[in-house]
mmCIF file as gemmi writes it, N, C-alpha and C atoms, coordinates in Angstrom:
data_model
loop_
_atom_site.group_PDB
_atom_site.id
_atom_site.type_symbol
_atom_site.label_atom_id
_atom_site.label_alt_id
_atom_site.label_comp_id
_atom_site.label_asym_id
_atom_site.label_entity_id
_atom_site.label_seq_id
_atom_site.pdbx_PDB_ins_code
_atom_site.Cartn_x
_atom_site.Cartn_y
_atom_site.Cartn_z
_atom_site.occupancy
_atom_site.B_iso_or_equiv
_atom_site.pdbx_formal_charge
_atom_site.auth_seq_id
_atom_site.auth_asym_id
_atom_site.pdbx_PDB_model_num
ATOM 1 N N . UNK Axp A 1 ? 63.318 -137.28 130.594 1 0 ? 1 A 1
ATOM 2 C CA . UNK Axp A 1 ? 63.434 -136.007 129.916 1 0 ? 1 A 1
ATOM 3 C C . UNK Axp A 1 ? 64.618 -135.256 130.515 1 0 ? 1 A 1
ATOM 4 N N . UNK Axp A 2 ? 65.423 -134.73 129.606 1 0 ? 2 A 1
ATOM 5 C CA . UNK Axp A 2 ? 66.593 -133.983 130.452 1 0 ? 2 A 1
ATOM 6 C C . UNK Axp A 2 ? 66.378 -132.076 129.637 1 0 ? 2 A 1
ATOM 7 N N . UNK Axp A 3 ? 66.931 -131.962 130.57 1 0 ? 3 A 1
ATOM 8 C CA . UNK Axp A 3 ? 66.781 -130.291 130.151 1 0 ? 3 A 1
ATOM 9 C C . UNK Axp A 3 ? 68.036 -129.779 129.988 1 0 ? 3 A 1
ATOM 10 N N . UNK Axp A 4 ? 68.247 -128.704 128.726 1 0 ? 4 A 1
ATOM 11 C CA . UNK Axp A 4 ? 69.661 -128.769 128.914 1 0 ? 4 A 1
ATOM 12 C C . UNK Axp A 4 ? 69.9 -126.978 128.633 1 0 ? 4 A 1
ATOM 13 N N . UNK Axp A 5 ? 70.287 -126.012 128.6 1 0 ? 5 A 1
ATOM 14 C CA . UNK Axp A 5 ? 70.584 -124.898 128.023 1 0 ? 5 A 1
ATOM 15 C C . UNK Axp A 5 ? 72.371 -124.285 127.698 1 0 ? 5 A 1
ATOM 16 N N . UNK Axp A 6 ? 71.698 -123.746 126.722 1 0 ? 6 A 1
ATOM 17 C CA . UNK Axp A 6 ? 72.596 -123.196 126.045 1 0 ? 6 A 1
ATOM 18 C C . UNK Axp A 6 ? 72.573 -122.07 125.169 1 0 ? 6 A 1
ATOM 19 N N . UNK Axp A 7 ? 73.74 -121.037 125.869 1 0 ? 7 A 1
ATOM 20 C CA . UNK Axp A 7 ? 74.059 -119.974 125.149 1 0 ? 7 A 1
ATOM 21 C C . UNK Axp A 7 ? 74.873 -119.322 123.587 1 0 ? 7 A 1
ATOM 22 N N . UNK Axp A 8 ? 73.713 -119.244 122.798 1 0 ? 8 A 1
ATOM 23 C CA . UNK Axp A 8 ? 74.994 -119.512 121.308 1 0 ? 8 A 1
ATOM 24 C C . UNK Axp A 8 ? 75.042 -117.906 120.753 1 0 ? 8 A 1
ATOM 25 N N . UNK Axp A 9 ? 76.29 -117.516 120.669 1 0 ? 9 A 1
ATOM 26 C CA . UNK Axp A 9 ? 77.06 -116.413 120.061 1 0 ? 9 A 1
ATOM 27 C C . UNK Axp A 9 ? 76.637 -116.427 118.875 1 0 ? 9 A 1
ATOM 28 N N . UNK Axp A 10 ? 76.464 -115.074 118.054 1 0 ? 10 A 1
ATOM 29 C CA . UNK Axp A 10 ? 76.917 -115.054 116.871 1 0 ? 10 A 1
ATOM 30 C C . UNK Axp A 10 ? 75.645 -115.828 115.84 1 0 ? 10 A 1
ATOM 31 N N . UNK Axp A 11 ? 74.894 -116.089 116.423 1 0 ? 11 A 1
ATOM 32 C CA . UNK Axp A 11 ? 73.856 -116.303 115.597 1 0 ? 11 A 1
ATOM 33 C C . UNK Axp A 11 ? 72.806 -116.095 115.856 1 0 ? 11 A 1
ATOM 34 N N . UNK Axp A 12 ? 71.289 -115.368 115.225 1 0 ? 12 A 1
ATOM 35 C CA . UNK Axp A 12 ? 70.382 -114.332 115.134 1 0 ? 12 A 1
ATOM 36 C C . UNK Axp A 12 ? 69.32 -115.814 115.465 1 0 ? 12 A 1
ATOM 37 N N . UNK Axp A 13 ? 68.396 -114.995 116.144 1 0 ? 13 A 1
ATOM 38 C CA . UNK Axp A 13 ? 67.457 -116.045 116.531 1 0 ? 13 A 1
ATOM 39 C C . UNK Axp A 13 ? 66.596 -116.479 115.535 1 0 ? 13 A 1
ATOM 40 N N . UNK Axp A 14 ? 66.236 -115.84 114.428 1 0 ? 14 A 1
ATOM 41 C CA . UNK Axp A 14 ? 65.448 -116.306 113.078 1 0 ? 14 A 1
ATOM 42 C C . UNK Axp A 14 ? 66.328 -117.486 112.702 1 0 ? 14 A 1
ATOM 43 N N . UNK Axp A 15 ? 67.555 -117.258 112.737 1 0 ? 15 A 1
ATOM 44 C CA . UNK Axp A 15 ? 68.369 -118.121 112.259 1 0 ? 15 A 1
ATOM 45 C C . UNK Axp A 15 ? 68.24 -120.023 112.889 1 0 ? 15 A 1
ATOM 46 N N . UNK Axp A 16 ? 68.3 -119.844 113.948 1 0 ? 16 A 1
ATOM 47 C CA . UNK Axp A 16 ? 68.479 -120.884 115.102 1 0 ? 16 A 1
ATOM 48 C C . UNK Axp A 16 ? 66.922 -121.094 114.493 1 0 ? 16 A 1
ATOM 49 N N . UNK Axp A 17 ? 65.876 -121.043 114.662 1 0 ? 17 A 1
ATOM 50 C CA . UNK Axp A 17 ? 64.47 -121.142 114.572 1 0 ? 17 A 1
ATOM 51 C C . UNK Axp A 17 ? 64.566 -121.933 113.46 1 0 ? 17 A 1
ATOM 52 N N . UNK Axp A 18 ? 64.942 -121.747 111.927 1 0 ? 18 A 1
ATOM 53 C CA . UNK Axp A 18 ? 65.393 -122.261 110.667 1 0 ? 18 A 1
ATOM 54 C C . UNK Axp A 18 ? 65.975 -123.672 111.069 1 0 ? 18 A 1
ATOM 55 N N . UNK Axp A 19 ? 66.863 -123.451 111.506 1 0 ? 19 A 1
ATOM 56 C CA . UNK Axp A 19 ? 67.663 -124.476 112.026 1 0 ? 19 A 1
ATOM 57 C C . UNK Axp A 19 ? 66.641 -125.353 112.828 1 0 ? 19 A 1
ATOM 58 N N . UNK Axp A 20 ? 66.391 -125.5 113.856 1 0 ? 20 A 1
ATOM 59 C CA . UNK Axp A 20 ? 65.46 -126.433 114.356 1 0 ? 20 A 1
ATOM 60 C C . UNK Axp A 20 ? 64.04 -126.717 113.534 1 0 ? 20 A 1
ATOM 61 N N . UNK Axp A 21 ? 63.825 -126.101 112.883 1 0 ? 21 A 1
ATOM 62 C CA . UNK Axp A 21 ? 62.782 -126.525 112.276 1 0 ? 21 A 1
ATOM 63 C C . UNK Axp A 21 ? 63.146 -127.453 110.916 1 0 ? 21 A 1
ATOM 64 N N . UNK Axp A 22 ? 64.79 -127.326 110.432 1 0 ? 22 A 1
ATOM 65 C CA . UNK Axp A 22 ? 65.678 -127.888 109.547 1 0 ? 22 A 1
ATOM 66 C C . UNK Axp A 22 ? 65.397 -129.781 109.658 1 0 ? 22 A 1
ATOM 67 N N . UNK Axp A 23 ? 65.327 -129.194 111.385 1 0 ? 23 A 1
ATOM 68 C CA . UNK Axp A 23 ? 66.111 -130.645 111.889 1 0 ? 23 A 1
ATOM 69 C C . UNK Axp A 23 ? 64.833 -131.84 112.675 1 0 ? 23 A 1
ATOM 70 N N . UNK Axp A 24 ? 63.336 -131.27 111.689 1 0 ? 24 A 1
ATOM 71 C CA . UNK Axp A 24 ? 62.879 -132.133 112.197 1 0 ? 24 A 1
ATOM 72 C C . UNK Axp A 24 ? 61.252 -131.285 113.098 1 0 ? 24 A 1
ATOM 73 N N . UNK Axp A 25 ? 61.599 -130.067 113.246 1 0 ? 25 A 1
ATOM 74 C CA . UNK Axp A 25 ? 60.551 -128.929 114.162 1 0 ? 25 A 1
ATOM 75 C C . UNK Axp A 25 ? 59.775 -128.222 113.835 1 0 ? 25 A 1
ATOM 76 N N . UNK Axp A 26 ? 58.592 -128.068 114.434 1 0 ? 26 A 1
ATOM 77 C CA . UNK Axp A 26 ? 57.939 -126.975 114.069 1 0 ? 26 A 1
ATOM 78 C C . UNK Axp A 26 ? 57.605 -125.483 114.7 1 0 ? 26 A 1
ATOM 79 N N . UNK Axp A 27 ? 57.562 -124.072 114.017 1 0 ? 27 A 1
ATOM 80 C CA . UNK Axp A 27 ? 57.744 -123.138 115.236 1 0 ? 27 A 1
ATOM 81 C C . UNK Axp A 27 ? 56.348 -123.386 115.865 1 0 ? 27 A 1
ATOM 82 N N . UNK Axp A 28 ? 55.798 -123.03 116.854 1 0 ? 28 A 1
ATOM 83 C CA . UNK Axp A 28 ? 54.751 -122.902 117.878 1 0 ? 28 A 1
ATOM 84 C C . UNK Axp A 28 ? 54.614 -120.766 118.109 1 0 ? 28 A 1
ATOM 85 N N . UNK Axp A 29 ? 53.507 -120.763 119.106 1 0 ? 29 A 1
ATOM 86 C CA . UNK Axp A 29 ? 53.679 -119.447 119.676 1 0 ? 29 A 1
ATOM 87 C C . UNK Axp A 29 ? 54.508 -118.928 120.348 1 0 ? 29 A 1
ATOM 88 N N . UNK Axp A 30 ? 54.991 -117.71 119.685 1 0 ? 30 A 1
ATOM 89 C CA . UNK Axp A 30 ? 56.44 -116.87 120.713 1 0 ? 30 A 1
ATOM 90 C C . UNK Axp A 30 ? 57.511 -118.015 120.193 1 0 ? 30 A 1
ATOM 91 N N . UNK Axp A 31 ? 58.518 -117.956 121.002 1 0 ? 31 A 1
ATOM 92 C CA . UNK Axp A 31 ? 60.136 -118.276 120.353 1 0 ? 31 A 1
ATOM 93 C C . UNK Axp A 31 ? 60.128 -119.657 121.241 1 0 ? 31 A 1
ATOM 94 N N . UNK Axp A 32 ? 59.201 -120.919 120.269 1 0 ? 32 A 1
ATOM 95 C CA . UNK Axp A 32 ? 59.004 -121.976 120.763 1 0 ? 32 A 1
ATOM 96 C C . UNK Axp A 32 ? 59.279 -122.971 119.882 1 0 ? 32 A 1
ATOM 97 N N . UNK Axp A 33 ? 59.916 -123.618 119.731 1 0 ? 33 A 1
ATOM 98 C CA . UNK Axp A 33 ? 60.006 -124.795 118.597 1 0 ? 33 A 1
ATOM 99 C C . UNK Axp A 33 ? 59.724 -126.16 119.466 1 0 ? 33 A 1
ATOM 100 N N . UNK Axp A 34 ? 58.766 -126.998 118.273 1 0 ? 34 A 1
ATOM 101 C CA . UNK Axp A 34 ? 58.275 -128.343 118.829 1 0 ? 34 A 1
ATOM 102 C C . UNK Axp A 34 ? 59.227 -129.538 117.576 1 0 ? 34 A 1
ATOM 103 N N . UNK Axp A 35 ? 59.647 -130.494 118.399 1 0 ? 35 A 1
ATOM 104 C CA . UNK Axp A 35 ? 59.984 -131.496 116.975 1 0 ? 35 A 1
ATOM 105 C C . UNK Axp A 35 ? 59.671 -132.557 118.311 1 0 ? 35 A 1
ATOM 106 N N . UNK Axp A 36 ? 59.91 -133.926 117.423 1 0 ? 36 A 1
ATOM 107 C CA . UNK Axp A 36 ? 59.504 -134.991 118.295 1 0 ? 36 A 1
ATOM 108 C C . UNK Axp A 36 ? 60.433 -135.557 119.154 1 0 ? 36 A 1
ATOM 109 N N . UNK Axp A 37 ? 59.961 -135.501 120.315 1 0 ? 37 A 1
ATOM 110 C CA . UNK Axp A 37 ? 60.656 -136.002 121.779 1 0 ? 37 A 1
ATOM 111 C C . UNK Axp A 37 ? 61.198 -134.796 121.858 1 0 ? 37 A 1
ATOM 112 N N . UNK Axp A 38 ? 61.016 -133.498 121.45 1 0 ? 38 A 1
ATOM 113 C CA . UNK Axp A 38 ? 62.039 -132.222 122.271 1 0 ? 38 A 1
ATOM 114 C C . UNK Axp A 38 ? 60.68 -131.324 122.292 1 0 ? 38 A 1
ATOM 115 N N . UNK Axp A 39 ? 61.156 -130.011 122.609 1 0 ? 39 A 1
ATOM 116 C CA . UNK Axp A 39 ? 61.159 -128.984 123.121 1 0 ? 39 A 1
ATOM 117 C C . UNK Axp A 39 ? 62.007 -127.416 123.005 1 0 ? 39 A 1
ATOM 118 N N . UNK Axp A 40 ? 62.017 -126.9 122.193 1 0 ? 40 A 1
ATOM 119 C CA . UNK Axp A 40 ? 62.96 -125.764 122.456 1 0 ? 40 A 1
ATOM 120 C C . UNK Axp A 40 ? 62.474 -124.348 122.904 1 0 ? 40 A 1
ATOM 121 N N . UNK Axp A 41 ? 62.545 -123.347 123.645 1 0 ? 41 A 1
ATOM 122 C CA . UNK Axp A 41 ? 62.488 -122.076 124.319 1 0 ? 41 A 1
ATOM 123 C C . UNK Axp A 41 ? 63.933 -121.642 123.856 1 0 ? 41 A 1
ATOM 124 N N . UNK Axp A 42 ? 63.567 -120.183 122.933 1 0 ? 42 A 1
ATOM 125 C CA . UNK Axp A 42 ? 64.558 -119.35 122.459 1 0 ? 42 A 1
ATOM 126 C C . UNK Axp A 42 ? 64.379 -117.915 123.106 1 0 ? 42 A 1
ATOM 127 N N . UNK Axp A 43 ? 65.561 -117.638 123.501 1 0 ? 43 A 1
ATOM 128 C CA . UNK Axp A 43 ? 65.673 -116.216 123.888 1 0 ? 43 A 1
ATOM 129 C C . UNK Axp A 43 ? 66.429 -114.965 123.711 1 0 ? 43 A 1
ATOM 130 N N . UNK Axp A 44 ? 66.307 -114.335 123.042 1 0 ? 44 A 1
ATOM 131 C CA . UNK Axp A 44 ? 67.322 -113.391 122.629 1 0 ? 44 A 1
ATOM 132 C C . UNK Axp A 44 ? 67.979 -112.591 124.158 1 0 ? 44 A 1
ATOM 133 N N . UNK Axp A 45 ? 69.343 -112.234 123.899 1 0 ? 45 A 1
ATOM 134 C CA . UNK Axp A 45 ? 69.859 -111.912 125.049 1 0 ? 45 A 1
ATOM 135 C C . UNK Axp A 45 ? 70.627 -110.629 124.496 1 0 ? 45 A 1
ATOM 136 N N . UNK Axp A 46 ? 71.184 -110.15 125.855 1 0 ? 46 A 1
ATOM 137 C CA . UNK Axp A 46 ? 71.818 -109.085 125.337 1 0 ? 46 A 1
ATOM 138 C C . UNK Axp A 46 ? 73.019 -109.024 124.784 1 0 ? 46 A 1
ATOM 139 N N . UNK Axp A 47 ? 73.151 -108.161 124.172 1 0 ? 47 A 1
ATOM 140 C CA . UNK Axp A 47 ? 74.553 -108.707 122.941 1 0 ? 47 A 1
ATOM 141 C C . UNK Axp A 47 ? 76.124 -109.258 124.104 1 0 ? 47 A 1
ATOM 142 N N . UNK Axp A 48 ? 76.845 -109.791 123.54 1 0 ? 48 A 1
ATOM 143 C CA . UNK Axp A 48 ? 78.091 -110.53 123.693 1 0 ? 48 A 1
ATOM 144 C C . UNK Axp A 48 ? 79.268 -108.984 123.348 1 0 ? 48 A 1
ATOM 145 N N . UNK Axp A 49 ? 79.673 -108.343 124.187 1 0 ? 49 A 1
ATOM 146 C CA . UNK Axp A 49 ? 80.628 -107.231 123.837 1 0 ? 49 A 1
ATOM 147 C C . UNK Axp A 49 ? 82.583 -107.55 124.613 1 0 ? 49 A 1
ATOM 148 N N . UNK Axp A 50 ? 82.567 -107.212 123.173 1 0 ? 50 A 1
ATOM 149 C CA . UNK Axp A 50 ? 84.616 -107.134 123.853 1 0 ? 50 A 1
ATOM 150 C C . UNK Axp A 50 ? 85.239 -105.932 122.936 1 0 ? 50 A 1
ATOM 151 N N . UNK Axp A 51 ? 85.468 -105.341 124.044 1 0 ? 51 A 1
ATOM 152 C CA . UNK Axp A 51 ? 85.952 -103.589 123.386 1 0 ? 51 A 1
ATOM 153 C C . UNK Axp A 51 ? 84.948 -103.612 122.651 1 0 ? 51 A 1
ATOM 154 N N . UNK Axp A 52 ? 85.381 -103.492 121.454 1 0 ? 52 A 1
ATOM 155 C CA . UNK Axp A 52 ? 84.058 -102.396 120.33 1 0 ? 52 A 1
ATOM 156 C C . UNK Axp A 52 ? 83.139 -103.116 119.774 1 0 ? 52 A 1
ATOM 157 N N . UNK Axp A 53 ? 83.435 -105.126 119.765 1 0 ? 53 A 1
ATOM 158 C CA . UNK Axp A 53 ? 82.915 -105.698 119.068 1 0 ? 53 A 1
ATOM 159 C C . UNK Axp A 53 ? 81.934 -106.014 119.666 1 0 ? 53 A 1
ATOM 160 N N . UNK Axp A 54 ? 80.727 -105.801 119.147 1 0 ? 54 A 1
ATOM 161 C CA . UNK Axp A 54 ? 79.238 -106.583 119.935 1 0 ? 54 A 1
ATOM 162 C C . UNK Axp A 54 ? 78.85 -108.013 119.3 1 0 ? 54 A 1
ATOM 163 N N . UNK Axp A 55 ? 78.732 -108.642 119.63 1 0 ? 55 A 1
ATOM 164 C CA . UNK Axp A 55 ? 77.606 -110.034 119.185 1 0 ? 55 A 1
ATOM 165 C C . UNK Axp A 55 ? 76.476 -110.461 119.382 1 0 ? 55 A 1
ATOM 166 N N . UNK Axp A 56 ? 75.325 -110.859 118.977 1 0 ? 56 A 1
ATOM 167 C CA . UNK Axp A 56 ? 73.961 -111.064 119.57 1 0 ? 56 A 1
ATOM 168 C C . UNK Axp A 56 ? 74.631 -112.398 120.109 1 0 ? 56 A 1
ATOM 169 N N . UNK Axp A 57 ? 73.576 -112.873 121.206 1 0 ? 57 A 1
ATOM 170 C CA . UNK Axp A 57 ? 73.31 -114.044 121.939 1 0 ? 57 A 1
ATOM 171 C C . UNK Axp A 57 ? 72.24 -114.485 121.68 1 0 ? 57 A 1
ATOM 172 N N . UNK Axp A 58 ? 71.786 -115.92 121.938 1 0 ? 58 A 1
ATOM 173 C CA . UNK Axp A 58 ? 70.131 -116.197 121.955 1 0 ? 58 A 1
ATOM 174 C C . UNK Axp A 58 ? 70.615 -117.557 123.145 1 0 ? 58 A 1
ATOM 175 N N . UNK Axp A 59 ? 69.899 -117.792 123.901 1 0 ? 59 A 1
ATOM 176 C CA . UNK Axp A 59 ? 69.674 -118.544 124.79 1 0 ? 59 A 1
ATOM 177 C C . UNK Axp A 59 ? 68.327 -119.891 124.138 1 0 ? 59 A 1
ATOM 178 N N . UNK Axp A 60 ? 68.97 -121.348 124.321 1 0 ? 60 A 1
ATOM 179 C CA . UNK Axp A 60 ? 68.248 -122.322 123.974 1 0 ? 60 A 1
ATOM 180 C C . UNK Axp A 60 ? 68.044 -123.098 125.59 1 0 ? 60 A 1
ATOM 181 N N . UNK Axp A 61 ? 66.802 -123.201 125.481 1 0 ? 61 A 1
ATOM 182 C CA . UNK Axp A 61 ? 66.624 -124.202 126.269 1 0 ? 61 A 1
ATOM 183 C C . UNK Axp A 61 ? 65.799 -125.626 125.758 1 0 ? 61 A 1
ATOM 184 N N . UNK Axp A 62 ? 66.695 -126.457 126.172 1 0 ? 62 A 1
ATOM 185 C CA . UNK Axp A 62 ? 65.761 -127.512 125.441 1 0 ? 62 A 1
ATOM 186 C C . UNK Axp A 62 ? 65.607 -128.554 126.332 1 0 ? 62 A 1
ATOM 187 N N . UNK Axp A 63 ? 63.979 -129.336 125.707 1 0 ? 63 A 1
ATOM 188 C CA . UNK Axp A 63 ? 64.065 -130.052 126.92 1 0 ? 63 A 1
ATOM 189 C C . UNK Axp A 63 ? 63.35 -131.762 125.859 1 0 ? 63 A 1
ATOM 190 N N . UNK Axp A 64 ? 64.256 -132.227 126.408 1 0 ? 64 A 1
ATOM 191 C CA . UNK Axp A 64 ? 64.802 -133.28 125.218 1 0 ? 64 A 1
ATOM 192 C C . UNK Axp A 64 ? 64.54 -135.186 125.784 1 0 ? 64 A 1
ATOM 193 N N . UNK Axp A 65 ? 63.321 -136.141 125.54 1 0 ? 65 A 1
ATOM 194 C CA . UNK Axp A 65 ? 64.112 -137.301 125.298 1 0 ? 65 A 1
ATOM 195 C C . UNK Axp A 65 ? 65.445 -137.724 125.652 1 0 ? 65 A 1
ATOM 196 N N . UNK Axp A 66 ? 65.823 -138.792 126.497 1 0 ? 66 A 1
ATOM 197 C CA . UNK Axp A 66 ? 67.131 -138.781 126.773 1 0 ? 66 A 1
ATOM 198 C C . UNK Axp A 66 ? 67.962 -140.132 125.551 1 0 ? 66 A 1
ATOM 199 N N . UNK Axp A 67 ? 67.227 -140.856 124.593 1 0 ? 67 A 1
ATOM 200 C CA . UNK Axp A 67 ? 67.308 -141.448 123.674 1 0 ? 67 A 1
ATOM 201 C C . UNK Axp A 67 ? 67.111 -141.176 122.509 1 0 ? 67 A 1
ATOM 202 N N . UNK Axp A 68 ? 66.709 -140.01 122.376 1 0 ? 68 A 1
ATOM 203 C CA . UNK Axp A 68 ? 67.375 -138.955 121.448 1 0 ? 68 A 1
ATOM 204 C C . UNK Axp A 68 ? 68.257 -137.511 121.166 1 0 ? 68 A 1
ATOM 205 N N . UNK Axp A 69 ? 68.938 -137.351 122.588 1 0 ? 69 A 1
ATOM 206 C CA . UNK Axp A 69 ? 69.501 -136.557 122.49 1 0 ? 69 A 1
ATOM 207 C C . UNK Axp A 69 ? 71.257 -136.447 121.952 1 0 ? 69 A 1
ATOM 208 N N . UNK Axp A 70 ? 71.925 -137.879 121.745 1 0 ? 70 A 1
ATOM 209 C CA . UNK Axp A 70 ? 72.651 -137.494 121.176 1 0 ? 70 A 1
ATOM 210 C C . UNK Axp A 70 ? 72.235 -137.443 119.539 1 0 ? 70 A 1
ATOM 211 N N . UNK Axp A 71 ? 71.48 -138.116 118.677 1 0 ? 71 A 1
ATOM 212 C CA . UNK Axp A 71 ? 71.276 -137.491 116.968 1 0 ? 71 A 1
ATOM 213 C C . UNK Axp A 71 ? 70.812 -136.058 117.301 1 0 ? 71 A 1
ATOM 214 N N . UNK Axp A 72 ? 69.798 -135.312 117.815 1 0 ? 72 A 1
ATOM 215 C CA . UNK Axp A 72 ? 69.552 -134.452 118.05 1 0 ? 72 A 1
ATOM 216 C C . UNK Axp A 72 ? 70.673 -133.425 118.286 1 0 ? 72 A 1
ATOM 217 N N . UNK Axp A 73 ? 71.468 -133.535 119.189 1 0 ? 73 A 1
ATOM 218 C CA . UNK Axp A 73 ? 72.844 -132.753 119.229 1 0 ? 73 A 1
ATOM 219 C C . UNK Axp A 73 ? 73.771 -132.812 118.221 1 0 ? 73 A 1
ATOM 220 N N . UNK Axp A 74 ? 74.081 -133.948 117.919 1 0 ? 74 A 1
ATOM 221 C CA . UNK Axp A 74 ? 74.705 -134.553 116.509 1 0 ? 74 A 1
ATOM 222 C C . UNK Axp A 74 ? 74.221 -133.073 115.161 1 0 ? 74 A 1
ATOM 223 N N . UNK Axp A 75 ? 72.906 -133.348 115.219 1 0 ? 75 A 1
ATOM 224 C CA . UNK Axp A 75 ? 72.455 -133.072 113.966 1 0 ? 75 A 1
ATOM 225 C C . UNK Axp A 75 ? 72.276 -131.402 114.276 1 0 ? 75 A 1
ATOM 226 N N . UNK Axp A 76 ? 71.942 -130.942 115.491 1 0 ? 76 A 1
ATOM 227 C CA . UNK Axp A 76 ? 71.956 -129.264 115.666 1 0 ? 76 A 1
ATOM 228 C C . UNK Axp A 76 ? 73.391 -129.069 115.257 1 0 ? 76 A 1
ATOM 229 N N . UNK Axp A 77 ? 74.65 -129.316 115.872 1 0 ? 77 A 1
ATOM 230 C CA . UNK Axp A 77 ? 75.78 -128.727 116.193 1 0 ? 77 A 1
ATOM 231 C C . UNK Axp A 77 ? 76.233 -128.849 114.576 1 0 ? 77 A 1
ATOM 232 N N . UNK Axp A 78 ? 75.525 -129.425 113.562 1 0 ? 78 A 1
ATOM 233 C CA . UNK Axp A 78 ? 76.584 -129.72 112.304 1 0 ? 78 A 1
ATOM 234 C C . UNK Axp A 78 ? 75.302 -128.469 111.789 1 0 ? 78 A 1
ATOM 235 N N . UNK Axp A 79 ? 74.444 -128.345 111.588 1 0 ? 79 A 1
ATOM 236 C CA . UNK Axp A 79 ? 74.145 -126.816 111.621 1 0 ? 79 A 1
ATOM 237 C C . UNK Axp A 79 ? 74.669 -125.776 111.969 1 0 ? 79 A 1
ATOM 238 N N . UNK Axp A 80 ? 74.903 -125.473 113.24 1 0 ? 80 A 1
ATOM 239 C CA . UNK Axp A 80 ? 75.928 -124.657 113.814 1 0 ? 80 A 1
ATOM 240 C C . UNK Axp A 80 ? 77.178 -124.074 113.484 1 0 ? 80 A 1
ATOM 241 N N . UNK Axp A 81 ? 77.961 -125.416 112.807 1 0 ? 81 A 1
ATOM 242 C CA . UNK Axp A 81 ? 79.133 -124.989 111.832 1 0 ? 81 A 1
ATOM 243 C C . UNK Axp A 81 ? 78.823 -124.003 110.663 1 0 ? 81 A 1
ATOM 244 N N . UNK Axp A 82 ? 78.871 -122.652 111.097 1 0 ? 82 A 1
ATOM 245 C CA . UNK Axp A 82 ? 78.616 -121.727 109.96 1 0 ? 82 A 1
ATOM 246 C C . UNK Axp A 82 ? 80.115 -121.383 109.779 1 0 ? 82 A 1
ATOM 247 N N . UNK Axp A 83 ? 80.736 -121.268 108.217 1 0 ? 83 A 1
ATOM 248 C CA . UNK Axp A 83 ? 81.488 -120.704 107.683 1 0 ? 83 A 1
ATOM 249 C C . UNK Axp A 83 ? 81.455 -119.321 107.102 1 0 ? 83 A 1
ATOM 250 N N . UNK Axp A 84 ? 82.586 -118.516 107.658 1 0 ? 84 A 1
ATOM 251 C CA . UNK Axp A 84 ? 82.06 -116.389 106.952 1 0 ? 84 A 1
ATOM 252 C C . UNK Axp A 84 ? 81.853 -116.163 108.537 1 0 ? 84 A 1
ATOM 253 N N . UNK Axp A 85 ? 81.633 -116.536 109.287 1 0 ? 85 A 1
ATOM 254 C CA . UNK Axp A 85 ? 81.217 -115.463 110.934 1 0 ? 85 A 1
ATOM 255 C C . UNK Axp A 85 ? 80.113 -115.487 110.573 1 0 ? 85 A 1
């Protein structure tokens, strides 16, 4: 099992939640997503600021199968590609 985290800009935690559940997950209690061989813990953080511009953050932690973590990454990060900001 490897554990891995990561901080993603710019996208709302309902959002990310959609997304893993897109890819295979189901939500659980509190900001928990289950899919098979993972694990995810979501956390909203405090916004991302430069001069005036703010951004939300959400913090992933996932804790992942090590023989499925590259489709798993594969298949989150082509989610991730949002076009518009």
């Amino acid at each position: 099992m490897i554990v891995q985290v990561r901080e993603l800009r710019g996208l709302p935690l309902w959002l990310l939640k959609i997304y893993l559940c897109d890819i295979g997950g189901h939500e659980k209690h509190g900001d928990r997503v289950e899919g098979p061989g993972w694990c995810a813990h979501l956390a909203q953080m405090e916004d991302f600021q430069v001069g005036a511009v703010r951004v939300g953050q959400v913090r992933l932690r996932l804790e992942i199968d090590d023989d499925i973590l590259e489709e798993f990454t594969a298949a989150l990060d082509k989610k991730l590609l949002r076009a518009g900001g």
